[in-house]
Structures are given as structure tokens and as C-alpha cells.
C-alpha positions as CSV (number, residue, x, y, z in Angstrom):
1,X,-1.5,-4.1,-12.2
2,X,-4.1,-1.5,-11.9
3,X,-5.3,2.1,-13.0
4,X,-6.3,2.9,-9.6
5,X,-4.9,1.8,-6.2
6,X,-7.5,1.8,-3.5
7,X,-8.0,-0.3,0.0
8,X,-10.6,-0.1,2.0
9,X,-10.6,1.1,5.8
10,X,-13.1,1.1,8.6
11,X,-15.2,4.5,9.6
12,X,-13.5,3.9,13.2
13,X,-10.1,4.3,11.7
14,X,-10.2,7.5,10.6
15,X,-8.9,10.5,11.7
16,X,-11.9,12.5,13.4
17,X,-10.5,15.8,11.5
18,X,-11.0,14.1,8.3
19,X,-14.8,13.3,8.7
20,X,-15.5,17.0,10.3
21,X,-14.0,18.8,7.1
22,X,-15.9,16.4,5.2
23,X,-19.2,17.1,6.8
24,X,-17.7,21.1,6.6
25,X,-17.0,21.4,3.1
26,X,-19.2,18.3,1.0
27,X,-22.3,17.7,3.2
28,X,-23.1,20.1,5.9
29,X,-26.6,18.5,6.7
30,X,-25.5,14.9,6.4
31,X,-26.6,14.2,9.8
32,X,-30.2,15.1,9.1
33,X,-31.1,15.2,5.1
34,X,-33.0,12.0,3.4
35,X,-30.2,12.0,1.1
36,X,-31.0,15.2,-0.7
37,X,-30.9,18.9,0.1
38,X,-33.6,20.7,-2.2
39,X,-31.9,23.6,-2.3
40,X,-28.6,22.5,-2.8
41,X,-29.7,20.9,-5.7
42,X,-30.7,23.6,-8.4
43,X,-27.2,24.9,-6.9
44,X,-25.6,22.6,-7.7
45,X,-27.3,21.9,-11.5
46,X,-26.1,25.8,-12.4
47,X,-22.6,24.2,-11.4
48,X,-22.8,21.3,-13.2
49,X,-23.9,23.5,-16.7
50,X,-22.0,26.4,-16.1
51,X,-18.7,23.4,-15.2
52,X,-18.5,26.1,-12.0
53,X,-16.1,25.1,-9.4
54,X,-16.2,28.1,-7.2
55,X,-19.2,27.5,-5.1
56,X,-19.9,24.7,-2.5
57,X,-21.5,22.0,-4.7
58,X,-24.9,20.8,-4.7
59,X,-24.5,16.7,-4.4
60,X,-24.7,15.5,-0.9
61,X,-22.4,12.7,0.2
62,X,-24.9,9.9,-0.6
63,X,-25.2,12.0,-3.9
64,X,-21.5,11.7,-4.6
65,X,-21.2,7.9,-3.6
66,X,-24.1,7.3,-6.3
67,X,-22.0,9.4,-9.0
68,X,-18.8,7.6,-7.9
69,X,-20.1,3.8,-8.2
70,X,-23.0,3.2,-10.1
71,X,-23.3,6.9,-12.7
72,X,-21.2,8.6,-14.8
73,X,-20.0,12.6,-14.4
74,X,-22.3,13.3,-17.5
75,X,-23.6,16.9,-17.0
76,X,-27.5,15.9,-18.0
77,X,-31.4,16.3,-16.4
78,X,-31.5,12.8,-16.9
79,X,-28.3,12.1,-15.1
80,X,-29.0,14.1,-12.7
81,X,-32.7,12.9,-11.6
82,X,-31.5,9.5,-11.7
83,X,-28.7,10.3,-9.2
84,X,-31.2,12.0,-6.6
85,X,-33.8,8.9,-7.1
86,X,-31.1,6.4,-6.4
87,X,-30.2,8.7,-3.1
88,X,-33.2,8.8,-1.8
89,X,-33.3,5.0,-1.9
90,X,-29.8,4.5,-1.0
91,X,-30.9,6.6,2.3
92,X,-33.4,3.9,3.1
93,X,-31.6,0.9,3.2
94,X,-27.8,2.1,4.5
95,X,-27.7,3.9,7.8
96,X,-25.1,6.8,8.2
97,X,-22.3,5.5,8.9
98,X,-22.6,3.0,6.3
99,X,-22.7,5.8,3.8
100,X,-19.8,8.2,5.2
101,X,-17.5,5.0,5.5
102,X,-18.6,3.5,1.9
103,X,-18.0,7.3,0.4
104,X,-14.8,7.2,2.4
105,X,-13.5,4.4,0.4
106,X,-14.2,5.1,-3.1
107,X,-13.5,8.9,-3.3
108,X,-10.4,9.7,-5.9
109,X,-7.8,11.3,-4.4
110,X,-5.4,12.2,-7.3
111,X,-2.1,10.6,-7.0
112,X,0.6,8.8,-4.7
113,X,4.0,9.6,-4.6
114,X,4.4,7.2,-6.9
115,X,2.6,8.8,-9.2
116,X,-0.2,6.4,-9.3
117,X,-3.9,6.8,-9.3
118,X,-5.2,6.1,-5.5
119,X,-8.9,6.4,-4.2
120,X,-10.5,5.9,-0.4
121,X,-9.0,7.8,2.5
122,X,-6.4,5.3,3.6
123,X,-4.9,4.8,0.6
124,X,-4.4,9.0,0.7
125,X,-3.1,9.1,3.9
126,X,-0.5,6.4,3.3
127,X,0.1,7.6,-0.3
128,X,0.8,11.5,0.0
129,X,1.9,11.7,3.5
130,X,3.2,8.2,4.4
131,X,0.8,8.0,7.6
132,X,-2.4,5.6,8.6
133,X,-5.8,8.0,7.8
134,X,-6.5,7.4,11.4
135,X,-3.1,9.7,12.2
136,X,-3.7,12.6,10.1
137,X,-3.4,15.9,11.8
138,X,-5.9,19.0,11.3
139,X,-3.6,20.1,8.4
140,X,-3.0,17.2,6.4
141,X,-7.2,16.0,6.9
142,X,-7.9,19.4,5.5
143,X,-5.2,18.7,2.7
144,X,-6.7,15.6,1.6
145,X,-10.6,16.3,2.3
146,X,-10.1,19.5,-0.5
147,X,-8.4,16.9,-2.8
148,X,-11.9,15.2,-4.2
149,X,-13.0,18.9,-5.7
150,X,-10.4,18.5,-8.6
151,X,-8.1,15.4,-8.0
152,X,-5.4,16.2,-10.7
153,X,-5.0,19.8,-10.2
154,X,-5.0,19.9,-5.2
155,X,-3.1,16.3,-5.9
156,X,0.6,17.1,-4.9
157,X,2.2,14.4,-7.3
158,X,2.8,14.7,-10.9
159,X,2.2,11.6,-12.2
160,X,5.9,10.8,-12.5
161,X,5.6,10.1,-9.0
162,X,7.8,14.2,-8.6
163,X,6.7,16.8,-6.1
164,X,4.9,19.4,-8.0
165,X,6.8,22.8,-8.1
166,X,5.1,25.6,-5.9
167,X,2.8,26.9,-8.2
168,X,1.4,23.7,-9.0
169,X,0.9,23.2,-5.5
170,X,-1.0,26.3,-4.8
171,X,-4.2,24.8,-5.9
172,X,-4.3,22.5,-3.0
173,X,-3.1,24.4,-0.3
174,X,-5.3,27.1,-1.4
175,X,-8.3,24.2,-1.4
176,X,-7.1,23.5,2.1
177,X,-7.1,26.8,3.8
178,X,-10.8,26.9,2.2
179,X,-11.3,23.6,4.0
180,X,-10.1,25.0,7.3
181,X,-12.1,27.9,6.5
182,X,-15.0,25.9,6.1
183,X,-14.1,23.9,8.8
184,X,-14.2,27.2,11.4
185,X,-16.9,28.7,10.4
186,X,-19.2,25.2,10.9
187,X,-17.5,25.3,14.2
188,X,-16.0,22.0,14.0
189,X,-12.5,23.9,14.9
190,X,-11.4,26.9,16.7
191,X,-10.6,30.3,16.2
192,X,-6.9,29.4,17.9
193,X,-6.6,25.8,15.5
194,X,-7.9,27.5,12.0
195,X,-5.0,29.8,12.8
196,X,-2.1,27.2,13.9
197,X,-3.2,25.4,10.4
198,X,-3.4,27.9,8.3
199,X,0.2,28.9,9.5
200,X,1.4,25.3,9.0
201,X,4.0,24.6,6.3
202,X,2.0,21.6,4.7
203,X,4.7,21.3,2.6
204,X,6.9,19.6,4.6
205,X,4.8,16.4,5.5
206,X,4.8,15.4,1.7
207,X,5.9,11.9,1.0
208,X,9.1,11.7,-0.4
209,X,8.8,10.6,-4.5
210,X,8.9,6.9,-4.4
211,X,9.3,4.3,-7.4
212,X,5.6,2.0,-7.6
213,X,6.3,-1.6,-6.7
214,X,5.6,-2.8,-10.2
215,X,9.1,-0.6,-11.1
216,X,10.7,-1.4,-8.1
217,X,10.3,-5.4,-8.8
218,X,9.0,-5.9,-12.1
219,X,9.5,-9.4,-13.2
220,X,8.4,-10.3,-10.0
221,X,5.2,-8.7,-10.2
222,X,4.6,-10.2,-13.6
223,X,5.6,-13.3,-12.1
224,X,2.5,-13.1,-9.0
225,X,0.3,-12.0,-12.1
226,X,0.6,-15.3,-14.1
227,X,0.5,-17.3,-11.5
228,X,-2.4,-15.5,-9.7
229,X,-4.5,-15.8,-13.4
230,X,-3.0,-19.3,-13.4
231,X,-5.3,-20.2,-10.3
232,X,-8.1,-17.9,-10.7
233,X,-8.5,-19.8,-14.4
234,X,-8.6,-23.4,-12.5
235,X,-11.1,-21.7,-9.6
236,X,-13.7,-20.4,-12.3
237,X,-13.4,-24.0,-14.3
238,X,-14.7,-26.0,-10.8
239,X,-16.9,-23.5,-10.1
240,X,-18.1,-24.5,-14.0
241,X,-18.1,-28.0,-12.2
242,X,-15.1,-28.7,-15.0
243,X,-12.2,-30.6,-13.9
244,X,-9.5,-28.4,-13.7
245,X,-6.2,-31.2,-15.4
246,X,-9.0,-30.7,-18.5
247,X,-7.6,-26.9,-19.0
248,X,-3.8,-28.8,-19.1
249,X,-4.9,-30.9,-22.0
250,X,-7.4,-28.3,-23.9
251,X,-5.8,-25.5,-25.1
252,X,-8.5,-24.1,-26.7
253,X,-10.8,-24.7,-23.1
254,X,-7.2,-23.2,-20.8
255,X,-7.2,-19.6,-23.4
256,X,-11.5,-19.4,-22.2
257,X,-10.3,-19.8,-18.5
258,X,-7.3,-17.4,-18.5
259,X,-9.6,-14.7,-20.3
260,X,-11.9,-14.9,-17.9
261,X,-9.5,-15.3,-14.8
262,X,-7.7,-11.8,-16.2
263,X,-11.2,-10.6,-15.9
264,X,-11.5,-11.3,-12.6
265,X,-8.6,-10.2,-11.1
């Protein structure tokens, strides 16, 4: 049982259309910047104050992955100072790659057809359009790459797990034709591909709404859930170099473990 349903891919199992209108609409100088653009960044503060979300924002990808993991989205200075310090030392010890594919995997993505909460690319591709991230057309990258901007309002799903009615669609697909925009005007597509996309009925390749397994089986997933606490609770005790037939006997000793193993998991 979880808020957010995320699993982690690798950077060579993604769909190459996915990383160039990433690199097109988030991070244009990824490739070359020490983790901040200079520019971009008093940009992106009048954004932050003003709560702007019409212009191309001014946190690069490592930026992002810093705001995403370790900060909060507080609009502040301080917030912000911290976040570019942190970059700059990010850059330093993670190459690239390390970066795009760590970024890859954390990023919200609204919601599944289940109507639950879903970060990291794979976890999109499977969730809104039933395919491996690796698989996603030009389309459906663009789709999902214009997602992170404003999860709740490009995500498809209501979080009922229902197909939004058009207008509450519109958000998105107008998010991805500014992707594909984007995406031609970097050159990362052509003249002839913007134009198939943007003529693409996106609609279509939804994922049907879908019950979440914890509705589809649900005394069986609180059935793996005790259990799984169960032996976390006796893991934690050897690890505390305490015999685990002690937490049988002690109930007071058992309800410490089982806090902590419900913790863990």
C-alpha cells in the first residue's frame, strides 16, 4: 500500500523520443552546463514568485532531481540558493547519464488508469498507455514528457481511475503539441514528424480505466502486508543481534519490531 507507485528503469530502456523532448522542453543545455544555466535562473525565480507556468522554466534537470529528492517546492531565496549549490555538486560527482536516468525515475507523472499516484518513466508508460517506456512512440513521449509541468491538470486520469472528459484533457494535449513544438524547433524532429504528431489522435492510445490491485484483491493484499511486516519485524530484531522466538514471547518487544518493520516497508 502506497501514495505513489514508482519502479525504476534503466537510461538504455527508454524510448529515445522521450529523452529528446526532455532535453527539448526541461534542459536544452544538459549536455554542456555544470548543472546550472545563469540565465535561466533569474528566469526561472520571476516564475517561481510570480507561480508563472507559461514560460520554459528556469531549473535544469539536475536542478529538478535536487527539488524532487532532497528539497521541498517552497518558493524562497533560500530554497532556491540551496538547490543551485547542491547542483553544482551533484554535477561533480554523477556523470550525465547518471543524472538523466536518476531524474527519469523520480519525476511525477500524475496518475495511472487506476487512478493512482505513479512517478519515473516506466511506471508512465505502462500506467497511461499500457506500453514499456522503451516502446513509446513520438506522440505518446511527447504526451508524457509535458506531464511533469502540472501533473494533476496534463494527467489523463481522474483519480477515480475514469478518463477525463475532453476539456479536461485539453491541458495535456495542448502541453504535448508544445512539446512537439519544442521538440522541432531544437531540431530533434522533423518538419514531416511534428506534423504526423500533431495530427495524431492521442486519444486513442489511452489505457483503458482499470481497478488498482489493492481493489481488485483486497484481502489478499492485506494478507502479503502482514505477513511481509511479520518478517521485516524478525529481520530488524537479528540485525539488533536479538533472537527473533524473543518477539513470540514479548509482546511489548514484538509491537517495537512491527512499528519499525511498517516503517520500513
Amino acid at each position: 500500500r502506497t501514495d505513489l507507485q514508482r519502479r525504476e528503469t534503466k537510461l538504455d530502456e527508454v524510448s529515445p523520443y522521450v529523452l529528446d523532448a526532455v532535453y527539448a522542453t526541461e534542459d536544452e543545455y544538459f549536455e554542456v552546463h555544470d548543472g546550472v544555466v545563469p540565465k535561466a535562473i533569474f528566469r526561472g525565480l520571476l516564475q517561481d514568485v510570480t507561480n508563472s507556468d507559461s514560460q520554459t522554466g528556469g531549473s535544469t534537470l539536475t536542478q529538478q532531481l535536487i527539488k524532487n529528492q532532497i528539497l521541498t517546492n517552497e518558493v524562497s531565496y533560500e530554497r532556491k540558493a540551496k538547490e543551485i549549490l547542491l547542483a553544482l555538486r551533484i554535477e561533480k560527482f554523477m556523470d550525465k547519464e547518471e543524472i538523466l536516468e536518476a531524474y527519469l525515475n523520480i519525476i511525477p507523472y500524475g496518475r495511472n488508469a487506476a487512478g493512482v499516484n505513479i512517478a519515473g518513466i516506466e511506471t508512465a508508460a505502462e500506467g497511461i498507455f499500457n506500453v514499456k517506456a522503451k516502446d513509446l512512440t513520438l506522440p505518446q513521449a511527447a504526451f508524457i514528457a509535458g506531464i511533469p509541468q502540472a501533473p494533476f491538470s496534463h494527467t489523463p486520469f481522474t483519480n477515480k481511475g475514469q478518463l477525463k472528459p475532453d476539456e479536461g484533457l485539453e491541458p495535456g494535449i495542448n502541453r504535448m503539441l508544445t512539446v512537439l513544438y519544442r521538440m522541432k524547433e531544437t531540431n530533434y524532429i522533423t518538419e514531416d514528424e511534428y506534423n504526423a504528431a500533431v495530427a495524431y489522435d492521442i486519444k486513442k492510445d489511452f489505457r483503458s480505466p482499470e481497478p488498482s490491485t489493492q481493489e481488485r484483491y483486497p484481502f489478499l493484499y492485506d494478507e502479503l502486508e502482514r505477513e511481509a511486516i511479520q518478517i521485516i519485524a524478525e529481520k530488524l530484531a537479528i540485525k539488533d543481534n536479538i533472537d527473533p522466538d524473543r518477539l513470540k514471547e514479548e509482546k511489548k518487544l514484538e509491537g517495537k519490531y512491527l512499528i519499525l518493520a511498517e516503517r520500513e516497508m
